[in-house]
N, C-alpha and C positions, 0 to 999 in steps of 0.2 A: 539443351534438352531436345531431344528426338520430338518428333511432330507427333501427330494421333489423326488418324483417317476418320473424315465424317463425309457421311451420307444426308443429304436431305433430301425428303421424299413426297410429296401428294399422290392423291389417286392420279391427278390430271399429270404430271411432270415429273422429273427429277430436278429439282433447282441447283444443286450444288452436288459434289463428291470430287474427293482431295486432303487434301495432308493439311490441317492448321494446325495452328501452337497453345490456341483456347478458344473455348466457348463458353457463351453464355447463356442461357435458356430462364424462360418463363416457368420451372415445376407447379406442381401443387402445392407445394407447402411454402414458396416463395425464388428466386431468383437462385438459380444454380450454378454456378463454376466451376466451370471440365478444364483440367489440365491433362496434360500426357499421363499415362499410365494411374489413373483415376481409380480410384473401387469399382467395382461390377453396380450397378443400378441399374432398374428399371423404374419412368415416373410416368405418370401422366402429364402433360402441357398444357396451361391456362392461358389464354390470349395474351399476348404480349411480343416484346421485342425480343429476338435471339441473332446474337452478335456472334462473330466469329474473325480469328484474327491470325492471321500468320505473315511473319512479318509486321513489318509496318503497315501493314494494309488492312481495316477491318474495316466487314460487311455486316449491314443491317439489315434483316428479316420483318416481317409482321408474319408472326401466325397465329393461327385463331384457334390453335388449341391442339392437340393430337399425344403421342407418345416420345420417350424418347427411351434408349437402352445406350448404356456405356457397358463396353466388352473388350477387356485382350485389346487395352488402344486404339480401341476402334465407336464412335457414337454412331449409332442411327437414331433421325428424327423424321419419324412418320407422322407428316404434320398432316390436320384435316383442308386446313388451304395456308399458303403462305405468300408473301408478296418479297421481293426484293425494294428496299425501300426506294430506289431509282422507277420503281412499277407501278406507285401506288397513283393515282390518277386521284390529289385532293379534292377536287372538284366535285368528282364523283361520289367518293369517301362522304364529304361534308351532305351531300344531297341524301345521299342512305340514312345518315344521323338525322337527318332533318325529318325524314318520312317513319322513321323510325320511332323516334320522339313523339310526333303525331299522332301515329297510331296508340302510342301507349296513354299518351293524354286523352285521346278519346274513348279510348277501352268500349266501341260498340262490341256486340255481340259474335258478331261474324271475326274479330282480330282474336289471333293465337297470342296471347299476354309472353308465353315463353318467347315465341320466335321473336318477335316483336323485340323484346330483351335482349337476346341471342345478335339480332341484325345492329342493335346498338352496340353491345360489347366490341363487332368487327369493325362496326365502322370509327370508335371511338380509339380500336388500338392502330389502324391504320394512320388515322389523323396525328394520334400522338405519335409512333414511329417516323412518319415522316417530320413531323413540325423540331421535331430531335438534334434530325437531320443537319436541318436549316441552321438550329443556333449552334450545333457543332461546328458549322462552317464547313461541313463535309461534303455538301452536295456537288462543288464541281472540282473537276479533276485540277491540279497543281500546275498543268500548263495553260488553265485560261487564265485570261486578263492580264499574263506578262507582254511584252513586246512592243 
């Protein structure tokens, strides 16, 4: 089967554009899978992991939400932020969840209850895309630890 051209996009980068053989997306309504020559869609994106694969070779995303449109074999995902799961700095990730959490258990006056929710949701799908990662056994390339 012929490949399909995607694009991935933020305001800050282009993270990816090129030929894969499928995608997987976070939609609205739940977990979407693009193959070649797809129906025309247009959805929104809900935080989550969007996978893509061509070849043997597939890549993990986190993104925290945005659009996507399938056309004439071709996806764009204009995502609102996205991370390559190789990007995601857990460290950092868990400390947001932590301050995040905080905030919402204290619900003083001065805390935005939404954003507050908003910072959990990113930092909650970061941690879970990368922890994914780990037990897939994907994270390092097929030539460490031989030799």
């Amino acid at each position: 089967m012929a490949p399909m051209r995607l694009e991935i996009l933020t305001a800050e980068r282009s993270l990816f554009e090129g030929d894969v053989d499928a995608l997987t997306a976070p939609g609205a309504e739940g977990e979407l899978g693009i193959l070649p020559h797809h129906a025309a869609l247009m959805t929104a994106l809900q935080p989550g992991e969007l996978r893509y694969r061509s070849g043997a070779e597939e890549t993990q995303l986190a993104v925290t939400g945005g659009f996507m449109e399938v056309t004439a074999n071709r996806v764009v995902v204009l995502a609102d932020a996205a991370e390559r799961v190789e990007e995601i700095d857990v460290a950092r990730a868990e400390e947001a969840m932590h301050r995040a959490q905080q905030s919402i258990a204290e619900r003083t006056e001065d805390v935005d209850l939404d954003q507050a929710l908003q910072s959990l949701r990113r930092a909650r799908v970061r941690l879970d895309v990368a922890r994914r990662r780990r037990r897939r056994g994907s994270g390092a390339p097929e030539r460490e630890g031989q030799g």
